[in-house]
PLY file of the C-alpha trace (Angstrom):
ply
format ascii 1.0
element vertex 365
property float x
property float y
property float z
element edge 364
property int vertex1
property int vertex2
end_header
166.59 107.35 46.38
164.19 106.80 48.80
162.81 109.80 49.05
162.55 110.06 45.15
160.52 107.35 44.82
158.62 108.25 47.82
157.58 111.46 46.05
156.28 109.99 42.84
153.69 108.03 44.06
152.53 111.50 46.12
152.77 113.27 42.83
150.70 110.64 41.53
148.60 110.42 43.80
147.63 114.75 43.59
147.55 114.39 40.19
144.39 111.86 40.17
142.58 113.96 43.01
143.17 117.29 40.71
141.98 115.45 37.82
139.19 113.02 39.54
138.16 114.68 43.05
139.11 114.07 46.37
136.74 110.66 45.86
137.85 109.35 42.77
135.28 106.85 40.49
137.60 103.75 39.33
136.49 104.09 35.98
138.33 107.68 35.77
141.24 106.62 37.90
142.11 103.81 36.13
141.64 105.99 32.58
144.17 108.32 34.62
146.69 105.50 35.24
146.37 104.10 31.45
146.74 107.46 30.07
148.14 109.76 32.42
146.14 112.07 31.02
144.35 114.66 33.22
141.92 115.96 30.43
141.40 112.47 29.42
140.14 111.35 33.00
138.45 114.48 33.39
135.84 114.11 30.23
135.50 110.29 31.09
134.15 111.23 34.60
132.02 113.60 33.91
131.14 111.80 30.13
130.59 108.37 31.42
131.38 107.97 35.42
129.14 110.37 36.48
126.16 109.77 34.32
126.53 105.80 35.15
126.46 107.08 39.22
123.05 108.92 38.64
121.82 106.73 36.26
121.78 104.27 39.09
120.81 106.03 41.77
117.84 106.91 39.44
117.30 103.26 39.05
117.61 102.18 42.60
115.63 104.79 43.51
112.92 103.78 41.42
113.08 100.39 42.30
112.80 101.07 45.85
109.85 103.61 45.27
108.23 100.35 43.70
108.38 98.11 46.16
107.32 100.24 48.61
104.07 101.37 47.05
104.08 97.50 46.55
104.35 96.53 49.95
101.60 99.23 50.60
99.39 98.13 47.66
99.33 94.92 49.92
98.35 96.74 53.04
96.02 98.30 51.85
94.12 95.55 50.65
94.78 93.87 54.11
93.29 96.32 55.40
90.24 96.52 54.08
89.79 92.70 53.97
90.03 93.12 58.11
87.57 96.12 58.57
85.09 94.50 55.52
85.41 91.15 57.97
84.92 93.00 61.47
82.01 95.08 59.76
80.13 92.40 58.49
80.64 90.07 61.92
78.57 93.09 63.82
76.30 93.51 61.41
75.26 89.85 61.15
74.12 90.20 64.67
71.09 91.66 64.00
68.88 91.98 61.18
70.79 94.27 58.61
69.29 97.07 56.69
69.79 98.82 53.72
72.25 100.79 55.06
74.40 97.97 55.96
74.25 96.31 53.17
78.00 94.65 51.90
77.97 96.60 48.44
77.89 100.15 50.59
80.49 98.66 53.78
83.28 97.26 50.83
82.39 101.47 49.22
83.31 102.99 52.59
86.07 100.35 53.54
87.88 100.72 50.36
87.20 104.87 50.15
89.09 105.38 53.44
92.14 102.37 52.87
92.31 104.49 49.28
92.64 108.06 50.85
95.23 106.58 53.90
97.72 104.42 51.29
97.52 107.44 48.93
99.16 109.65 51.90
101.53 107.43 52.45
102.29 106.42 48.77
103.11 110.10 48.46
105.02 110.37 51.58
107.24 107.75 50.68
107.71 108.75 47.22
108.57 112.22 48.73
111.34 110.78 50.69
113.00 108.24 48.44
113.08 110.49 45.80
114.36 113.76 47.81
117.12 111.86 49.09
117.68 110.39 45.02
118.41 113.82 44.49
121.04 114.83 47.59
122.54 111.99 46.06
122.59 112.91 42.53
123.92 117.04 43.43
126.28 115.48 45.63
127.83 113.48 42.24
127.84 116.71 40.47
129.93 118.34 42.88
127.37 120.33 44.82
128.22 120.78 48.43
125.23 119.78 50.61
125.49 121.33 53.19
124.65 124.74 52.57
121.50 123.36 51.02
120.62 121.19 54.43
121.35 124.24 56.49
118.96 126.31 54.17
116.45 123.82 53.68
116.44 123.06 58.11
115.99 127.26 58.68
112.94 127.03 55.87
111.25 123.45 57.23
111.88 125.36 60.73
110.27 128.60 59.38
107.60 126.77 57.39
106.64 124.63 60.69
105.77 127.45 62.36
103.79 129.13 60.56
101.81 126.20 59.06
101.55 123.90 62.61
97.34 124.44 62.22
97.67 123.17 59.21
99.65 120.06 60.04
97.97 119.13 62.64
94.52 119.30 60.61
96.39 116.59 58.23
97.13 114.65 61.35
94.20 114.78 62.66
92.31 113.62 59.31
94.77 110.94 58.62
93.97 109.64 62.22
90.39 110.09 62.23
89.96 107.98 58.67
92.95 105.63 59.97
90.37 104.91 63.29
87.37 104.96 60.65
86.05 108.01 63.33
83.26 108.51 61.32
82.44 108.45 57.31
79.95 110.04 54.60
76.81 109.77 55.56
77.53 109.08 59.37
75.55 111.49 61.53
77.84 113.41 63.89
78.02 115.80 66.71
81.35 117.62 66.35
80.52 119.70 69.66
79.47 123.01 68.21
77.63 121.64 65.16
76.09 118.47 64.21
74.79 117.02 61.08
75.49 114.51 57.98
79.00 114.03 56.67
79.14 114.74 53.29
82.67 114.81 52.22
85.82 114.24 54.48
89.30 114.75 53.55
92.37 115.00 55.29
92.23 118.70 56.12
88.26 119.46 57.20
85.01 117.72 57.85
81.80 119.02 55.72
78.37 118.74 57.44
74.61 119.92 56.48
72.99 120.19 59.49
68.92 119.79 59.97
68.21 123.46 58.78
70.63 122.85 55.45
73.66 124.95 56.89
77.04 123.55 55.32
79.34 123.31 57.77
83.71 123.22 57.19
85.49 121.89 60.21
88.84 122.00 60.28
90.42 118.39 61.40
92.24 119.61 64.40
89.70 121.69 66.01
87.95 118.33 66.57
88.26 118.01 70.38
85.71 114.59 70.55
83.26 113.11 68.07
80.25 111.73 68.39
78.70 109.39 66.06
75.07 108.52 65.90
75.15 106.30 63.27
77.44 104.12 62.65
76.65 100.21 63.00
73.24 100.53 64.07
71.58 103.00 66.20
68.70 103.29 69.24
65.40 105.04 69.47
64.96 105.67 73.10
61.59 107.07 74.19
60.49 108.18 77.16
56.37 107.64 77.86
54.71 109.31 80.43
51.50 108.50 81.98
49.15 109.14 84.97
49.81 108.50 88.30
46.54 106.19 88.84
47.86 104.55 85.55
47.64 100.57 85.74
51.62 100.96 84.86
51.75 96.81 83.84
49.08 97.38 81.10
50.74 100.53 79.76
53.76 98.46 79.36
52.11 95.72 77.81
50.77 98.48 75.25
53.88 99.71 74.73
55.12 96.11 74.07
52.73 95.56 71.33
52.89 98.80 69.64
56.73 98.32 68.97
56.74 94.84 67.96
53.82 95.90 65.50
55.80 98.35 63.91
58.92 95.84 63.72
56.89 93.14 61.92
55.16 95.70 60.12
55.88 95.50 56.28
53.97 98.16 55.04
56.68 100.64 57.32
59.73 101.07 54.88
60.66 104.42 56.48
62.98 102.97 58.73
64.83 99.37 59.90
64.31 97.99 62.88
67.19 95.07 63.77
66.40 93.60 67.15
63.21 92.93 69.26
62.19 95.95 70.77
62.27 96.18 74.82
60.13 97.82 77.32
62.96 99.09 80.65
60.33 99.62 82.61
59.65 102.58 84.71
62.29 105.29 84.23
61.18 107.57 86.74
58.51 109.29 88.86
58.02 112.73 88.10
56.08 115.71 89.04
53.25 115.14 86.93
53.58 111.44 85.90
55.59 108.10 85.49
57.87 107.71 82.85
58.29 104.10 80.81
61.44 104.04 78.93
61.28 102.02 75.69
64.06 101.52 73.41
64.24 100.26 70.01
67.45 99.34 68.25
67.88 99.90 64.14
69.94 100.75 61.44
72.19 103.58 61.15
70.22 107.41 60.72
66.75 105.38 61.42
66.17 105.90 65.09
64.54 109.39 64.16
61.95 108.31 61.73
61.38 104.89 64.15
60.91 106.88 66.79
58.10 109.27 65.30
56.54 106.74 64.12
55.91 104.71 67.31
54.95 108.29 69.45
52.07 108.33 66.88
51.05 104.94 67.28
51.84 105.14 71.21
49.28 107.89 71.25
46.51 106.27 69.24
46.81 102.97 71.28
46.59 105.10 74.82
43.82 106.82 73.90
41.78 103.68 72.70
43.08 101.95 76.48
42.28 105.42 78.11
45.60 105.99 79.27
46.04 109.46 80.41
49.15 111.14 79.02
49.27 113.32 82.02
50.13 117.65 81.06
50.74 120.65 83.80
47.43 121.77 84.65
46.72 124.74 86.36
43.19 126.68 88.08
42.54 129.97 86.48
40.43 132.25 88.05
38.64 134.79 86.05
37.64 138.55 87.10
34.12 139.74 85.92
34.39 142.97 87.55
32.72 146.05 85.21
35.47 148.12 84.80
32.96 151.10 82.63
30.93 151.62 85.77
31.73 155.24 87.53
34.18 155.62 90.01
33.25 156.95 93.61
34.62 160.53 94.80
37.66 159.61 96.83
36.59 162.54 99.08
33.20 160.70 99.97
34.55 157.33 101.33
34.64 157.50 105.00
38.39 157.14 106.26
38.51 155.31 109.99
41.03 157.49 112.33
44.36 156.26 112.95
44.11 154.27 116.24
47.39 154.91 117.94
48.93 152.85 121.04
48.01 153.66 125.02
50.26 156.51 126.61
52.20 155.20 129.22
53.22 156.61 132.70
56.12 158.59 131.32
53.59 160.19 128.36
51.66 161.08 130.99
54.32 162.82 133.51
55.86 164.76 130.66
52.55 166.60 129.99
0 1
1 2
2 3
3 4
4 5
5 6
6 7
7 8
8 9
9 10
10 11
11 12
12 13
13 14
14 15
15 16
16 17
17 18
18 19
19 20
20 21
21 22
22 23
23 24
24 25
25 26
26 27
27 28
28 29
29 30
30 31
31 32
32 33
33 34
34 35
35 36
36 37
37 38
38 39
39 40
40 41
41 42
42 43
43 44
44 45
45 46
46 47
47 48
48 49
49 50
50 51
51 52
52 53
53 54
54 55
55 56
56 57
57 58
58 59
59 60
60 61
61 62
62 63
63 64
64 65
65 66
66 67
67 68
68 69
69 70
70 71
71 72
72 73
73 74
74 75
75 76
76 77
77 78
78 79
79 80
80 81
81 82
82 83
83 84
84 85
85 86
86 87
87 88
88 89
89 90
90 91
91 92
92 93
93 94
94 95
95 96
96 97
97 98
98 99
99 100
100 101
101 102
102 103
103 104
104 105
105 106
106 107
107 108
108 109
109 110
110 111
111 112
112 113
113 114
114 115
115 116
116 117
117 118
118 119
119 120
120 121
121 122
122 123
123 124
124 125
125 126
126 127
127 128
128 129
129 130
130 131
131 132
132 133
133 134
134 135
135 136
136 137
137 138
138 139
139 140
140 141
141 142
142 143
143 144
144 145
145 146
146 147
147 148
148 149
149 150
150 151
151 152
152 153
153 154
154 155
155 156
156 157
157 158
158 159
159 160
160 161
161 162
162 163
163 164
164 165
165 166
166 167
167 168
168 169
169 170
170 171
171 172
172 173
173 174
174 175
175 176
176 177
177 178
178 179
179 180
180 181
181 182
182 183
183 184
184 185
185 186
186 187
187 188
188 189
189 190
190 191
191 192
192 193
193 194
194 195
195 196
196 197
197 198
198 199
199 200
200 201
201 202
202 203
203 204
204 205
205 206
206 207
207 208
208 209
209 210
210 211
211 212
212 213
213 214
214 215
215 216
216 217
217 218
218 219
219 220
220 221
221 222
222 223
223 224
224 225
225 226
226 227
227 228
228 229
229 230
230 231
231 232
232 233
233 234
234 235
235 236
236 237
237 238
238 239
239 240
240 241
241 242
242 243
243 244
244 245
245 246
246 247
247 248
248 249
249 250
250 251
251 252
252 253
253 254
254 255
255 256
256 257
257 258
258 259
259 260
260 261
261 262
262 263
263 264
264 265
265 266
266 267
267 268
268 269
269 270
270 271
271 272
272 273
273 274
274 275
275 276
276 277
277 278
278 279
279 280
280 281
281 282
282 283
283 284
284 285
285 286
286 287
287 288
288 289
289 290
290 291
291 292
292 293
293 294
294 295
295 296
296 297
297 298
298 299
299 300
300 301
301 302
302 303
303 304
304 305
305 306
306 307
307 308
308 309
309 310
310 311
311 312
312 313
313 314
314 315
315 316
316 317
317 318
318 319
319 320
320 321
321 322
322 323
323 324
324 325
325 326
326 327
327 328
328 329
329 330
330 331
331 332
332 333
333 334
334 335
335 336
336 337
337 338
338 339
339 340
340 341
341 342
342 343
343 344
344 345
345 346
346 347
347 348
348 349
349 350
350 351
351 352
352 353
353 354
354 355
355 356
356 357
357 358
358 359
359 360
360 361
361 362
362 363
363 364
């Protein structure tokens, strides 16, 4: 009797599995233990259990997808609130330019917050979604793990071959993470140099000063430098003479640069801070170098600094400084090269004086 009754309940019990799966949904088990009915369980779980197990998977996976984008929506904006802030401090510290002006900073702030929260918008939308879907073929029955094997020996095969490419994404997402550099920075890149005009996560685009486009790729990038970013610094190196009176040239050079910083007539370029005079830089071969350097805005130390060698060199020559230059003596031969030449065979040749004979010399003839 025992064993009878111990039977049914195993009967039972591989009936449901045969009619609802190895995991059974409660909605088609308890259909199965109303009706005993395996066809009857069977079109509930796949008419109504199964579609209600997607349909909220779907959901939840939606709703998480939402508040993630949220929660980087929120980042985002944090983010650019804290580089607009830093930004701004720095450029309060001097006397800010048209190329640091807040309308341009919140354009550059907000272009590389946009391309960073879009990667990882899409990244996470990529993974909730991908795993929405294991879920969802593993509700209709489809073993996973064939697929997972398939899809590692693809990602593995796909890795390889595309590594350059991933690491240029890396390398891009880092580079406008660490706001590296931006458009309209100019940048030395080690083999080329120039003005950024478009950056995106896979290369770097530069014109250089002959009007060469340049494509980097992002991970050939071994070190960056950027010339322009905050403010920049004319440095300029003035030689003079040797018998120079080296306290007046610096005064000169003094009052040139802080006429060209109060200057409003020059609009070429910014000047931000006093300029300073370093003194003498060295003592060269053919004169004394005076270093003076000049900070300004971003991309203006080039047109500051042309501007002050021509004004340098009109204020020397009023003082009469020397701006010392290699000089050398050249000597000049006035020999008439149409007159006749002499007979070799009429120029007297002196004999070949040879040394005294000694003892032996003598002996042996």
């Amino acid at each position: 009797m025992h064993l009878l009754s111990a039977a049914i309940p195993a009967q039972v019990d591989q009936a449901l599995r045969s009619a609802c799966g190895a995991e059974p949904g409660r909605l088609c088990e308890l259909v199965f233990e109303r009706t005993h009915s395996k066809a009857a369980a069977i079109l509930v779980d796949w008419v109504v259990d199964r579609p209600l197990t997607i349909l909220a998977i779907v959901v939840a996976a939606a709703v998480v997808n939402r508040a993630m984008r949220r929660t980087i929506v929120h980042l985002r904006d944090r983010l650019t609130d804290e580089m607009r802030a830093k930004t701004l401090e720095r450029a309060r510290r001097g006397r800010a330019g048209r190329l640091l002006l807040a309308d341009e900073l919140d354009a550059r702030a907000s272009a590389r917050t946009e391309t960073i929260t879009s990667v990882l918008s899409s990244t996470a939308t990529i993974v909730v979604w991908v795993i929405a879907a294991l879920l969802v073929l593993g509700e209709l029955g489809i073993s996973l793990a064939p697929l997972l094997a398939g899809a590692g020996i693809a990602g593995l095969a796909i890795g390889f071959g595309a590594q350059t490419v991933v690491r240029d994404f890396l390398s891009g997402f880092f580079m406008l993470a660490e706001d590296q550099y931006g458009v309209g920075d100019v940048v030395d890149l080690g083999e080329v140099a120039g003005v950024v005009e478009r950056v995106s996560l896979r290369t770097t685009i530069l014109r250089d000063v002959d009007g060469v486009v340049w494509h980097v790729p992002n991970g050939e990038v071994q070190r960056v430098g950027n010339k322009s970013q905050l403010w920049s610094r004319a440095v300029l190196d003035v030689e003079v003479a040797y018998d120079t009176d080296l306290r007046l040239a610096q005064g000169i050079l003094q009052r040139v640069a802080d006429e060209v910083w109060r200057d409003p007539s020059f609009t070429e370029g910014d000047i931000i801070e006093p300029p300073e005079v370093w003194g003498v830089e060295r003592m060269g071969a053919d004169g004394i170098a005076l270093r003076l350097v000049v900070k300004t805005d971003p991309a203006d130390q080039w047109v500051v600094a042309r501007e002050l060698r021509l004004r340098i060199k009109e204020a020397f020559d009023a003082a009469g400084i020397e701006i010392p230059f290699p000089q050398r003596t050249v000597w000049l031969n006035n020999d008439d090269r149409s007159a006749p030449r002499p007979d070799p065979s009429t120029i007297a040749v002196a004999p070949v004086r040879r040394g005294q004979p000694t003892a032996g010399d003598e002996i042996s003839k």
